[in-house]
N, C-alpha and C positions, 0 to 999 in steps of 0.2 A: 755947188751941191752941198758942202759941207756947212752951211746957214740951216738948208733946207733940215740936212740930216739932224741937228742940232734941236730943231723947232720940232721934231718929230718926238726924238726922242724925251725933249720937255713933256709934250703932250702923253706921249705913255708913263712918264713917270707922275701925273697928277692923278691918272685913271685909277679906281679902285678897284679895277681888275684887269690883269695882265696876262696873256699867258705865254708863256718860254717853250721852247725847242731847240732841239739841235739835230743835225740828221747833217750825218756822213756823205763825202762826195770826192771824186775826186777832180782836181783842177793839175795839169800836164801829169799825171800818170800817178801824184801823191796825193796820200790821204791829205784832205782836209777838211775842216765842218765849217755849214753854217747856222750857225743862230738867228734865232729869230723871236723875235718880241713884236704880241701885236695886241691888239684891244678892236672894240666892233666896228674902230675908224680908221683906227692908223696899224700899219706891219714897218717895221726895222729888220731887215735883213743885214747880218754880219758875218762877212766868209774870214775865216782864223785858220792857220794851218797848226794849231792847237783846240785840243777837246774843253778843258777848264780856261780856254780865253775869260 
């Protein structure tokens, strides 16, 4: 998967347009956030148990 995630995230970094998120959640009972970066093809989703990951 990490090829996969790799080539993903290549392709959103050529798009001229991205758009970012983060939205709070929690995983075993702690905050944590996931990010997300997507464009009209491709989404990246990144769970961080930090806000400014």
């Amino acid at each position: 998967l990490e090829c996969f995630e790799n080539i993903i995230r290549e392709k959103l970094m050529i798009s001229p347009v991205i758009h970012f998120d983060e939205t709070g959640m929690k995983i075993e009972g702690k905050r944590h956030w996931l990010h997300v970066a997507s464009n009209e093809k491709y989404t990246c989703y990144l769970p961080h148990s930090k806000r400014g990951a």
